[in-house]
N, C-alpha and C positions, 0 to 999 in steps of 0.2 A: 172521462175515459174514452169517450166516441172519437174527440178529437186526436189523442194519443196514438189510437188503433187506426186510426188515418192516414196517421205521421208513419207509421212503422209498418201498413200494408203500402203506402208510397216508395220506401225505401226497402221491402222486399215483397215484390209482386209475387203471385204465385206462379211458378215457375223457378224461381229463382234458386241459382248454387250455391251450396253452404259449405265450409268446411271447419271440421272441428277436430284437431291434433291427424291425425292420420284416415278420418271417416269424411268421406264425402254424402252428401244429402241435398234433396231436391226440396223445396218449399210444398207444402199443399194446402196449406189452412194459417190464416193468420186472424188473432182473436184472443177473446176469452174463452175459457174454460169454467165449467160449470163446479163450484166449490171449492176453486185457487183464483186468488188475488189477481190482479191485471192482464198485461197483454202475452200471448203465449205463439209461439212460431209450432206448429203442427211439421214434422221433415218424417219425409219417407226419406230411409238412409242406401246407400246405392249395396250395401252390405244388409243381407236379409235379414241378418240375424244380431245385427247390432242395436237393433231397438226393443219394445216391450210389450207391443200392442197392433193392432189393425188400421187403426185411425180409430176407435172406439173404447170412449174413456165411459164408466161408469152407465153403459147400455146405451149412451149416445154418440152417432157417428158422427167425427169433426171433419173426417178425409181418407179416404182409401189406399192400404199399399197391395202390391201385388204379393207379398208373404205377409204370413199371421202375426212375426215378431220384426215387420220392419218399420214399426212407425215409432216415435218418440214427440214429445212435448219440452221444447226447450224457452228458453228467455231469448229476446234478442240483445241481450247486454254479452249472449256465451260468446257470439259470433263475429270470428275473429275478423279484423280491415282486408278489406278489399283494395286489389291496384290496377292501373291500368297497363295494357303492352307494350306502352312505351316509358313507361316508370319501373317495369319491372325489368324491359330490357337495359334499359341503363345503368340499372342497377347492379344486372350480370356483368355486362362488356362494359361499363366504365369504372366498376368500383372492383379491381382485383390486384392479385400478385399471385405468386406461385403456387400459390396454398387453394386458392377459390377460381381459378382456371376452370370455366363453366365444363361440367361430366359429361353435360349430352357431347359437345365435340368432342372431348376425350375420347368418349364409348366411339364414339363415329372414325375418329382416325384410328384408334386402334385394332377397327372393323378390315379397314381399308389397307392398312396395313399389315395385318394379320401378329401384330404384337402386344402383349402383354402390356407391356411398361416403357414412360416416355423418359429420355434423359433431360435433363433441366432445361439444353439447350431449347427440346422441341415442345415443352413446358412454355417458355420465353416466345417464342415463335408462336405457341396460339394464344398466348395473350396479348403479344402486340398486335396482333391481325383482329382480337375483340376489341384492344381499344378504339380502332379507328371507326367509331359507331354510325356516320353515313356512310362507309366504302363496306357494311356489311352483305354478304350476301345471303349467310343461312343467323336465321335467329332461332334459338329454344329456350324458352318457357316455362319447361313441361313442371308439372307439379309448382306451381305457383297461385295466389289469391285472385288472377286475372281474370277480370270480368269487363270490362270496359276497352275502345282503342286509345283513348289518349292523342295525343299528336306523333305521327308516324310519316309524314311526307317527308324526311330528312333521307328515309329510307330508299334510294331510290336506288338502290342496287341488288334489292334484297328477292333472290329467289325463292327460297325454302323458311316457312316458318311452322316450328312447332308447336304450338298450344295445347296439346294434351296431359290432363289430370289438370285443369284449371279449372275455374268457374263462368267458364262461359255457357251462357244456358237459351241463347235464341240466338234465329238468324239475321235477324238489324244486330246484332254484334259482330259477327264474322263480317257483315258486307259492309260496316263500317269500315273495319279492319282493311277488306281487300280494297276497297275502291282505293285507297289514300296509297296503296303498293300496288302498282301499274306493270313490274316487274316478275310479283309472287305467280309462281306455278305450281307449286309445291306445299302442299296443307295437310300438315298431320290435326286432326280435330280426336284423338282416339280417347273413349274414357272420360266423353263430356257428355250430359246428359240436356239436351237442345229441342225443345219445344217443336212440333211439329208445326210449318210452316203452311199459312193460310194461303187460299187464289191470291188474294189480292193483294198480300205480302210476297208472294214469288213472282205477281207481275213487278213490283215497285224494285225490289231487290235482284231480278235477275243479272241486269246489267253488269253488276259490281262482280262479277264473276265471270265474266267471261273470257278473260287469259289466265281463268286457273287452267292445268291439266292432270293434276294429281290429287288424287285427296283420300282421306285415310279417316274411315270413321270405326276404326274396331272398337268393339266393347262401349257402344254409344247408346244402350239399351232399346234396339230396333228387334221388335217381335213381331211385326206383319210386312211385310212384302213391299204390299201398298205402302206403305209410309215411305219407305225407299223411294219406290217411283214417285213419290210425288214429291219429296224432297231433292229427288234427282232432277227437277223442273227446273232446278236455280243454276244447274252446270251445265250450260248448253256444251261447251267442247270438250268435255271432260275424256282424259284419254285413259288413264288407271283410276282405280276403285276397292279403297281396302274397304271389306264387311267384317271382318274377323270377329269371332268370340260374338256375334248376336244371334238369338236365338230366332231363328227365321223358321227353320223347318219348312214350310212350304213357301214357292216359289208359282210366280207366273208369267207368263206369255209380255213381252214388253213393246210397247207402242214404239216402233224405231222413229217414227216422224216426228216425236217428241221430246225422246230421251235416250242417251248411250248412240247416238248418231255416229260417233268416232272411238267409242269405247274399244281400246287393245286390251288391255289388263281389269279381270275382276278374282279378286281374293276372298273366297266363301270359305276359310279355314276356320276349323270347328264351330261350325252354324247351326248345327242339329238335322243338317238334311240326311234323310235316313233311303232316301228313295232315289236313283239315277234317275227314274222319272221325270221330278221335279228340276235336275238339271236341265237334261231334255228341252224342260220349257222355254230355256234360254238359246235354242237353237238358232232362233231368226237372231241372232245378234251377228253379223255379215263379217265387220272386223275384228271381231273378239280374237287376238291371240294365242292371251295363255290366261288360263283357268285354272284356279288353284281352287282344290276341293278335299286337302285333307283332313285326317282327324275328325271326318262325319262319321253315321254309320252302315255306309255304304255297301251291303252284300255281295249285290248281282249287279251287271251291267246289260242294259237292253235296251237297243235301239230299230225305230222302226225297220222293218224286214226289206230289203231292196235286192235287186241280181245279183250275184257273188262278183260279174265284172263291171258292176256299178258304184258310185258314190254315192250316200246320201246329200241331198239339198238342205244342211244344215251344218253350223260349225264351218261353216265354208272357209273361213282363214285361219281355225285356230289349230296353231300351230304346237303347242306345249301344254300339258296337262298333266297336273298335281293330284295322284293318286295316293299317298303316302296314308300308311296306317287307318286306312280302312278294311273293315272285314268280310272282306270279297272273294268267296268259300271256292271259286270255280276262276283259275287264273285262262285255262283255254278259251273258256266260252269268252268271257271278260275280253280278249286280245282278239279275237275273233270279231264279236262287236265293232270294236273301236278301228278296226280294220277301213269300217262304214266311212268314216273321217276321212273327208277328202284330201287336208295337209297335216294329218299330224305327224310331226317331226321326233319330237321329244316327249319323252312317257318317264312319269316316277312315279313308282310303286313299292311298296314294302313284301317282300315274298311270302305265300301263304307258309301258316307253322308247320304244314308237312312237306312245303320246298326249299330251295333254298334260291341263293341269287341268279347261281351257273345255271339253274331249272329254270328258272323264271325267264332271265335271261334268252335263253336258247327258244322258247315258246314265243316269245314278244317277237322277236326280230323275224322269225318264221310265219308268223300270222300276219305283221302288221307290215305292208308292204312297202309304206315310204318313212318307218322308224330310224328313224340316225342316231340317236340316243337313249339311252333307256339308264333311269337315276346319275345322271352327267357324264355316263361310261359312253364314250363315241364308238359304234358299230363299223368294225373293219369289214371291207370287204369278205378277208376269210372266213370271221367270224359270220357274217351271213349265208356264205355258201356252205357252212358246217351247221348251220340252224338248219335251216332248209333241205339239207339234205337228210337229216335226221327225221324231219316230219315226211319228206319224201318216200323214203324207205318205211315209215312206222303207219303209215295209213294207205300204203300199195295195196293190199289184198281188197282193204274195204275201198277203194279206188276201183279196180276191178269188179268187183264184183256190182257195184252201182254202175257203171256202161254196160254190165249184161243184164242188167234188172230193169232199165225203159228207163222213158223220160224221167218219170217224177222220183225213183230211187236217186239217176245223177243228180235233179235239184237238188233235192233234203241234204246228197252229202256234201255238192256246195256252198249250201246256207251253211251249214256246221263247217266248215273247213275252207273258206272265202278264196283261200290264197293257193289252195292246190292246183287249180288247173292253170295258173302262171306256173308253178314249179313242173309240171308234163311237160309243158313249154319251152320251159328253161335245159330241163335236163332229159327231158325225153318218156316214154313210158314206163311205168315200175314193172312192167308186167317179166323181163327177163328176171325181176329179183326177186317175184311170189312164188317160184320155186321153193330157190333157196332157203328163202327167212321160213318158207313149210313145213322143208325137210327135218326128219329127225336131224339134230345138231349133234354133233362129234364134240366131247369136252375139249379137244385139241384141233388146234386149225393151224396149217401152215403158211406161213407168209414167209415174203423175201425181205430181208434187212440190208435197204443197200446206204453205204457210207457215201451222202455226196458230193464229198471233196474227193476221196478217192477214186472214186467209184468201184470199190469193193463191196458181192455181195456176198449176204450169208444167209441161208434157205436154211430156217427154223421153224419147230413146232411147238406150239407154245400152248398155255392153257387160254381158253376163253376168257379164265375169269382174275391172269393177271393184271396187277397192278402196272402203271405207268412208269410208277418208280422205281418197277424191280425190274420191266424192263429195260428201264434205264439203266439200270446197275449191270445186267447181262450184256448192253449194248459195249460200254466202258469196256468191259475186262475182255469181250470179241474181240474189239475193234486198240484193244491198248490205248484209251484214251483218257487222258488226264486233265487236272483243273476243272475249268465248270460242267456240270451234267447238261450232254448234250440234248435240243429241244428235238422234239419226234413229232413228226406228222405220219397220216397214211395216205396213199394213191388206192382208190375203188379200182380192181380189178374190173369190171366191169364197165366203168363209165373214168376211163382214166385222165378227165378235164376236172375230176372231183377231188380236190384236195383238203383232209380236215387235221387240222392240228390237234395232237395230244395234250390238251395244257394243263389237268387237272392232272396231277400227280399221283393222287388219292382214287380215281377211277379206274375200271377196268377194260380191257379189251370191248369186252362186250359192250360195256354201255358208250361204247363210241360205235358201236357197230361192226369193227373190223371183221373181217369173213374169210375162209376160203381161199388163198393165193392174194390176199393183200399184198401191196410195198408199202412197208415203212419205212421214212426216209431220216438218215439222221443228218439234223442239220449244225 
């Protein structure tokens, strides 16, 4: 028996990936079993609840999982062949016809192409391009028995390779793999479950990676930080970095001399980080880009406190950040903040449930002073001089009244409102407009309606709280004008370099602000 359970922990160490019809499993125990017959593979299954037990059969522990019902006891006769990555790719790109045309490229051109469905011809077209198995450049894998590299130096064109949902289960596999592809830049590893690598296996194995620049470990069961950084030891030029789907939650401070030296891109998409804090920690990362951090459960946003006409010394490059569907109760302060960011360009966010996108909208581009984008919508010039001018006007009095309250009232309301005293700057003092927005308000305000093709005006008095549309419909039947409903902006009396366009149909006078001897202009 001793020498069988030799034979069978030889040929699955512990560690090792198992798969069985649609359930992946990691090794942790190879042996007998106390009161069944011979050799027994002990698997925690990557599925918590597909197993029966703990690792503890009959009060004795064989091997530990991390839930109560993830462990099982199987034979190793259940456990189906294993292949190598270049048996398995041959398998794809050399053995097909119209019918078996490998999915990962399908999904992928149909990505690119933004279509449904290929016609024969372009069916024919990506199976002749798989057969030619050294002129490959992207190989995928995914979901396959691969555990080994096999012979792969034929490959020598080959950029992108997928190996996620296989059985690869250490890193002397992958750097097998890369060394022998001098080309690869591109590594999907997502959904393998890979032994945490030793010092002295990341000094031996570094080398084989070093013209990767992409790599992609979502859902690779990473729960501490640290095992990141220290697995991040084997990429010295690594330039993106999918985390996705691991439950990290907390985050630290990262040694730059050692690791993410060139890192642009990290994807922490639904990681469990609950706290902006712990992003925070990721501040010294100098070239980090874009930052994807949604679907955590991210409330508040708070970044160290600095001057209202300063940057923070963090995030210093990153340019793009993935806010999407976090629950982030306070979208001013939130925008406010991120303000701090010395390049942020591009911001996606999901709008809070009691705003919507035009509100959300209108608040980002007014706080955040070098915004260009916000969820892929490009920031027109108008459209920012209509944000701004809106926060202009809506925080004039408390503007005022902080320059006659002393120094430290102005501080407190530029730490809350960063961007105001660019907009004095910009547009001048609100102080002629604390009157007005004071005064008792008339339900009716007259404004001039001038047509500016004609230039015919019409001096009307209008309700504060019509609609865009109705006065769209008033403008028409004035002005005799037919086919498309014409677009309405107003001129601020007052400050008449201010021009804000009416674009929401469904709003009123008021909530544009218009006052008092406005023009509105139709255009």
């Amino acid at each position: 028996m001793v020498g069988i359970i030799d034979e069978v922990q030889l040929f699955y160490p512990l560690g090792t990936r198992i798969k069985i019809g649609d359930n992946y499993g990691t090794v942790r125990y190879v042996g007998e079993v106390s009161g069944h017959m011979g050799t027994w593979l002990g698997i925690e299954w990557d599925d918590g609840l597909r197993g029966k037990h703990n690792g503890i059969v009959d009060g004795k522990r064989y091997f530990q999982t991390q839930t109560p019902t993830g462990g099982s006891f199987i034979r190793p006769g259940k456990v189906g062949p294993c292949a190598t990555l270049e048996d398995a790719a041959r398998e794809r790109y050399l053995n097909y016809n119209s019918s078996n045309v490998d999915e990962s490229l399908i999904r992928e051109a149909q990505a690119s192409l933004q279509a449904s469905l290929f016609e024969v011809v372009g069916m024919d077209k990506i199976a002749r391009k798989q057969s030619k198995f050294e002129q490959l450049e992207e190989v995928s894998v995914d979901q396959t028995p691969v555990n080994a590299a096999g012979y792969l130096k034929e490959l020598t064109h080959l950029t992108t390779l997928n190996v996620s949902h296989t059985l690869i289960w250490n890193w002397e596999i992958v750097a097998s793999i890369a060394q022998q592809l001098p080309s690869l830049t591109n590594l999907n590893l997502s959904s393998n479950r890979l032994v945490l690598p030793t010092s002295s296996q990341i000094t031996e194995l570094e080398p084989s990676f070093r013209h990767l620049k992409r790599i992609n470990l979502r859902s690779c069961g990473f729960s501490d930080w640290k095992d990141v950084m220290q697995t991040a030891l084997l990429w010295p030029n690594i330039l993106s970095l999918g985390l996705q789907e691991n439950s990290l939650g907390q985050l630290a401070e990262v040694d730059r001399t050692k690791i993410f030296k060139q890192l642009h891109e990290l994807d922490l998409h639904r990681t469990n980080i609950m706290d902006f804090d712990q992003v925070a920690k990721l501040g010294n990362l100098t070239t980090l880009r874009l930052l994807n951090i949604m679907e955590n459960g991210i409330e508040e946003i708070k970044l160290p406190d600095c001057d209202s006409q300063e940057k923070l010394n963090m995030f210093v490059s990153l340019e793009q950040l993935n806010l999407l569907h976090n629950p982030i109760w306070n979208e001013a302060d939130a925008f406010n903040e991120l303000d701090k960011l010395p390049q942020l360009k591009r911001l996606s966010k999901t709008p809070h449930l009691k705003s919507n996108f035009d509100e959300m909208f209108s608040k980002a581009v007014a706080s955040i002073a070098s915004l260009q984008f916000i969820n892929k919508a490009e920031v027109t010039a108008e459209q920012r001089r209509g944000a701004e001018y809106d926060i202009w006007k809506k925080y004039a009095l408390d503007w005022m009244q902080a320059t006659q309250g002393g120094t430290d009232s102005l501080r407190e309301f530029c730490r809350r409102h960063r961007t105001y005293p660019l907009l004095v700057k910009k547009y001048g003092s609100p102080a002629d407009f604390v009157p007005r927005s004071q005064a008792k308000q008339s339900n009716l305000i007259n404004v001039s309606i001038r047509h500016q093709l004609t230039g015919e005006t019409w001096e009307k008095k209008v309700p504060r709280m019509i609609t865009v549309q109705t006065l769209q419909g008033l403008v028409m039947k004035r002005f005799r004008l037919s086919g498309d409903v014409p677009q309405l902006c107003y001129v601020d009396a007052l400050h008449p370099d201010l021009v804000v366009p009416l674009d929401n149909n469904a709003k009123t006078l008021d909530f544009y602000s218009v006052q008092e001897h406005d023009t509105v202009l139709v255009q």
